[in-house]
C-alpha positions in Angstrom: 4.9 12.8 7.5 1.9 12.7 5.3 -0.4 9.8 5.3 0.0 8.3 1.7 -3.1 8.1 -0.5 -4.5 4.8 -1.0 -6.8 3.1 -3.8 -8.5 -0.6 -3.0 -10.1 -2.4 -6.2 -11.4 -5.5 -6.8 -10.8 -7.9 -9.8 -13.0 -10.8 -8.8 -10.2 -13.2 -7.6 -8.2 -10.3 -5.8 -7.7 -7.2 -4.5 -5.0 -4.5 -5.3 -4.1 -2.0 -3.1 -1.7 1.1 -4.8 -0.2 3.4 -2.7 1.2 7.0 -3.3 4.9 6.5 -2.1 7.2 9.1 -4.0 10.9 9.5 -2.5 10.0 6.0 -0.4 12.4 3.3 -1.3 11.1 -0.7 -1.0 13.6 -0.8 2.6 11.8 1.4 4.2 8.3 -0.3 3.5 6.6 -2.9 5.7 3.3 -4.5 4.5 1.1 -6.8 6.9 -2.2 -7.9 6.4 -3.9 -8.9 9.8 -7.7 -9.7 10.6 -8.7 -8.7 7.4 -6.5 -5.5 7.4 -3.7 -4.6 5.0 -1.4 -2.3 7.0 0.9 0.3 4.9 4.5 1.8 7.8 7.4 3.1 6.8 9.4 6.3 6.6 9.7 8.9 4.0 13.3 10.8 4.0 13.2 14.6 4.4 14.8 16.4 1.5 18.1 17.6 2.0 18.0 22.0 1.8 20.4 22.9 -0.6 24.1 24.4 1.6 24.0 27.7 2.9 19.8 28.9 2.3 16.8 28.8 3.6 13.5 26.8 3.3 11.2 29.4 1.5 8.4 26.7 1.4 8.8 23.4 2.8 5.6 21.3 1.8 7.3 17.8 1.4 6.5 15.6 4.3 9.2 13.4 6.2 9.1 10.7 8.8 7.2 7.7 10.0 3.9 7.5 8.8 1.4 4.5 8.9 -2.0 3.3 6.5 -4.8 0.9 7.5 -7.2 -0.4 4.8 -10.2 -2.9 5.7 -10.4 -5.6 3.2 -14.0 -6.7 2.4 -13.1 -10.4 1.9 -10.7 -12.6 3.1 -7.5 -13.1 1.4 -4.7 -16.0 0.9 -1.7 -14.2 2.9 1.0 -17.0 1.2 0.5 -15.4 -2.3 0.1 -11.5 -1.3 2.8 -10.1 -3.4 3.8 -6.2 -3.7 5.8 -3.9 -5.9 7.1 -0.4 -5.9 7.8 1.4 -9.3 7.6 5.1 -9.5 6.6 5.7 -6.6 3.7 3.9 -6.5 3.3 0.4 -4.4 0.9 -2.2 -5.4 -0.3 -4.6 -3.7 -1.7 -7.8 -5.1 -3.9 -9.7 -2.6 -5.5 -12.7 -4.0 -8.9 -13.3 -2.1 -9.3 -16.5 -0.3 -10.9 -19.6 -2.4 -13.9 -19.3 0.4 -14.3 -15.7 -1.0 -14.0 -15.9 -4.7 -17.1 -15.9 -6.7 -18.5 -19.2 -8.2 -20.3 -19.5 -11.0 -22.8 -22.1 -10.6 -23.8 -24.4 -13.4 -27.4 -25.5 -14.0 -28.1 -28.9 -14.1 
């Protein structure tokens, strides 16, 4: 399978990860984030070729495939929280109080 394309921002207080998933459905997903590292597995379902023909071109990749992603700051793992909608998932990982800024007032 092809490794899904991935997309890391940061919003100040956290980070969102999105993640090209078409034809992946939420069951097949497992998220972890460990040592600072949000991990992307799962499987993508081959397409089914229509009865009776032949594949002409076959591009659309099928089977087990896995993502990595170094996190630059650490993150509260009890409030991660992740969506899939059109084939995109996003994940929202809110940084760590330690790792949020501060704005520091003047005395």
């Amino acid at each position: 399978a092809s490794i899904p394309r991935v997309d890391l921002a940061d919003s100040g207080d956290q980070f969102v990860v999105l993640a090209e998933l078409p034809g992946t459905k939420k069951e097949d997903l497992k998220i972890s984030v460990h040592e600072g590292i949000v991990t992307i597995s799962g499987e993508r379902k081959g397409t089914a070729k229509p009865e009776d023909a032949r594949w002409v071109r076959n591009e659309i990749g099928a089977g087990r495939f896995q993502r990595s992603v170094e996190l630059p700051a650490p993150v509260d793992g009890a409030k991660i929280t992740a969506t899939l909608n059109d084939g995109i998932l996003r994940v929202i990982l809110p940084k760590a109080e330690e790792a949020r800024p501060k704005e520091i007032t003047i005395q």
